[in-house]
N, C-alpha and C positions, 0 to 999 in steps of 0.2 A: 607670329614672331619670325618664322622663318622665310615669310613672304617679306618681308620687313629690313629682314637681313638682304635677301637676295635684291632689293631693290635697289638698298646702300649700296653694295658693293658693285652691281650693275653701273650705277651713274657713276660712283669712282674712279673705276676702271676706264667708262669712256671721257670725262672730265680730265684725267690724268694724261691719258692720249692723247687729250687737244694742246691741253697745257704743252706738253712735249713736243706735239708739231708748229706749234705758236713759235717756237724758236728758244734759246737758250739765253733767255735775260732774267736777269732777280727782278724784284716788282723796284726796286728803287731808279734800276737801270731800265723802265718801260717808258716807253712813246705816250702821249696821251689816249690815244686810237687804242693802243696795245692795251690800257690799265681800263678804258672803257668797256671793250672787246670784255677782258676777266671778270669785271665786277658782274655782266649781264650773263654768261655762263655761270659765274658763282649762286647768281638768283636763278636763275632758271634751273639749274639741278638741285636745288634745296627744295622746290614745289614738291615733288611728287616722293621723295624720302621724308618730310613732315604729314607729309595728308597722302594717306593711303587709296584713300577717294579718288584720287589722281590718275590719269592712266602714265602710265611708264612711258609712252609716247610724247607725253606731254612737256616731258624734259630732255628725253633725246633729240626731240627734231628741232627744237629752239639752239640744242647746244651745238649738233651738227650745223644749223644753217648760221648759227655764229661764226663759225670756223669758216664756213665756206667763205661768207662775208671778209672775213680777215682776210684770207690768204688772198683773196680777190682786189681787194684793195691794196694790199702790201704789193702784190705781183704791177698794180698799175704804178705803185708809187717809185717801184725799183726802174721801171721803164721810161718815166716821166718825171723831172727835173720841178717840171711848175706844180703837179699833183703832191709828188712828195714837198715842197713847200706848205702847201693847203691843206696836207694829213699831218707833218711833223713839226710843220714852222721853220725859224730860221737860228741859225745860232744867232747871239749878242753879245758885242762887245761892249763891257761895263766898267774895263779899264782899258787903256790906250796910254802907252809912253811913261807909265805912272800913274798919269792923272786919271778921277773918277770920271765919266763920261753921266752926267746927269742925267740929259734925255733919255739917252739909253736905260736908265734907272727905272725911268718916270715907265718908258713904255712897257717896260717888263713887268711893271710895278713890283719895283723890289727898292728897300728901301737900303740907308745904306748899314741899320742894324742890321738887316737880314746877308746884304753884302758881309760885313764882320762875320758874321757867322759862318758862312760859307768857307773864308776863308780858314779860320781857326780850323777847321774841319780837314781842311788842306794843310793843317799845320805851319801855317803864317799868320804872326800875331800883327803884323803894321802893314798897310796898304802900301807903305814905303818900300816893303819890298818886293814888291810885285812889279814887272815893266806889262804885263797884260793879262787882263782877266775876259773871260766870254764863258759868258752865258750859255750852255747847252740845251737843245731841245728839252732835254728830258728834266732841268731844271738845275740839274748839276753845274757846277763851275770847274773849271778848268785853267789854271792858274801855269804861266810863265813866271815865273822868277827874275830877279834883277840878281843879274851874276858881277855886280859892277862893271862892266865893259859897254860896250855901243850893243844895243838890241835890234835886228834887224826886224823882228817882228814875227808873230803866230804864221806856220805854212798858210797858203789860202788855193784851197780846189780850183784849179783850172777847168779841167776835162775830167767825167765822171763816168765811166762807161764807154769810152766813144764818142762823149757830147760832149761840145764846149759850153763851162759856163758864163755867157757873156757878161752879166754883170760883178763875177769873179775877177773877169781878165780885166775888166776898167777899172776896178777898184786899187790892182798895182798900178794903174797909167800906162796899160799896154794896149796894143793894138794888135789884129791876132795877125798879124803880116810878121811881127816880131818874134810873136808867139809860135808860128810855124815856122819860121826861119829855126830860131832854137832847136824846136825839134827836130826840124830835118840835118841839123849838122848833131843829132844821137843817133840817126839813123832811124828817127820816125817818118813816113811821107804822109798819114794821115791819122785826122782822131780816132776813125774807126779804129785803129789796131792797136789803142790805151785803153788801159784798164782803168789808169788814174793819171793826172799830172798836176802835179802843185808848185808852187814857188815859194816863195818868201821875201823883204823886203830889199835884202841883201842882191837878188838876181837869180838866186841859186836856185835851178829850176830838177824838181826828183817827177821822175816818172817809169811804169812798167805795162810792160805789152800785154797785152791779155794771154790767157793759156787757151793753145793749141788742143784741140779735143784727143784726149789720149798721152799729152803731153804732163810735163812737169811745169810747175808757175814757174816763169821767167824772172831774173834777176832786175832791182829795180836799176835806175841808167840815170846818170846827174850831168848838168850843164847847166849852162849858163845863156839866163835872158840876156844878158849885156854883152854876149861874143852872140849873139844870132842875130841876124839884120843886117 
C-alpha cells in the first residue's frame, strides 16, 4: 500500500509540473498540439500507478520526453510564422459584413447549427447581429458586433515578432512600401524592432516596439496606413 501510495503521488507531483510548465491554458482554451501533448501524459502516467508491475520509470521518461517534445515544438512554432501555421492552423472567417461565408463553413466543417451555437454562447441570438465572426484555432469563435454604424472590419497581424506577414499585408491591399512608409512616419525604421503591428479596414494602423532587456514594455503607437506613402 505504501508503495502504492508513493508511486501515485510521485507521478502527480511530476504530471502537475509539466502541466504548469505547458503554460497557463484551460483545456477549452488548448491548441490541438497542446490537448494531444495532455491526453498522451495523461495515458502514460496512469500505466505504472494501475500496474505495480510497472517500473516507475516507465511513466516518467514517456512524460519527461513529452514535455520536452512540447516545448520543442512550441519554441519552433514561436520562431516560425509557416511551422506555427502547420502546428496551430489558421484562424476563419465564417462571417464577413454580415453575411455567412459558406466555403469557409464547408472547410471548417462546421455547419451552420453549430455556428448558432457558437454564437448563443457569445450571447447573440441572430447572425443579424454580427458584422464578423472567425473561427479560432482552438475552435472558439470570436464575434464582432454590428454597432449600427459602418464596420471597418476585425484588426489583421501585420508583423509578428519582427516578421512581416506577407499574406496579412495583401489581404488589406497593401503593399509593404506603404506599409513601412506608415511606420516610419511612428518612428519605426524596421520590422525587427516590433513586437506586433496590425491594422484594420478603416487604415488605422496599432503597433509596439519590443522590450529593451532590463526594460519596461513600451507603449503601443497608432497611425495611419493612408497618411504613409
Amino acid at each position: 500500500m505504501a508503495t502504492l501510495f508513493f508511486r501515485t503521488f510521485t507521478i502527480y507531483v511530476l504530471v502537475f509540473a509539466v502541466v504548469r510548465l505547458m503554460g497557463k491554458r484551460q483545456l477549452s482554451d488548448m491548441q490541438p498540439f497542446d490537448l494531444v501533448v495532455t491526453l498522451l501524459i495523461a495515458d502514460a502516467a496512469s500505466a505504472p500507478i494501475s500496474d505495480t508491475g510497472t517500473p516507475l520509470l516507465c511513466g516518467i521518461l514517456p512524460v519527461l520526453g513529452l514535455f520536452i517534445i512540447h516545448r520543442l515544438v512550441s519554441f519552433i512554432a514561436l520562431k516560425s510564422e509557416r511551422a506555427r501555421r502547420l502546428v496551430c492552423g489558421s484562424p476563419v472567417i465564417v462571417i464577413a459584413g454580415g453575411a455567412v461565408c459558406e466555403d469557409a463553413l464547408r472547410a471548417a466543417c462546421f455547419t451552420v447549427t453549430d455556428l448558432m451555437e457558437q454564437l448563443r454562447l457569445k450571447d447573440v441570438f441572430s447572425i443579424s447581429e454580427v458584422n464578423f465572426g472567425i473561427l479560432e484555432t482552438n475552435g472558439s469563435l470570436s464575434v464582432l458586433k454590428n454597432d449600427g454604424g459602418e464596420c471597418a472590419g476585425p484588426s489583421v497581424l501585420l508583423v509578428c515578432d519582427g516578421r512581416p506577414r506577407r499574406e496579412a499585408i495583401a489581404s488589406l491591399g497593401l503593399d509593404e512600401g506603404r506599409l513601412k512608409a506608415a511606420l516610419g512616419d511612428m518612428g519605426i525604421s524596421a520590422y525587427s524592432e516590433l513586437l506586433y503591428a496590425c491594422a484594420d479596414g478603416s487604415g488605422s494602423i496599432f503597433a509596439q516596439r519590443k522590450r529593451r532587456r532590463g526594460g519596461s514594455s513600451p507603449l503601443p503607437l497608432r497611425g495611419s496606413i493612408n497618411e504613409g506613402g
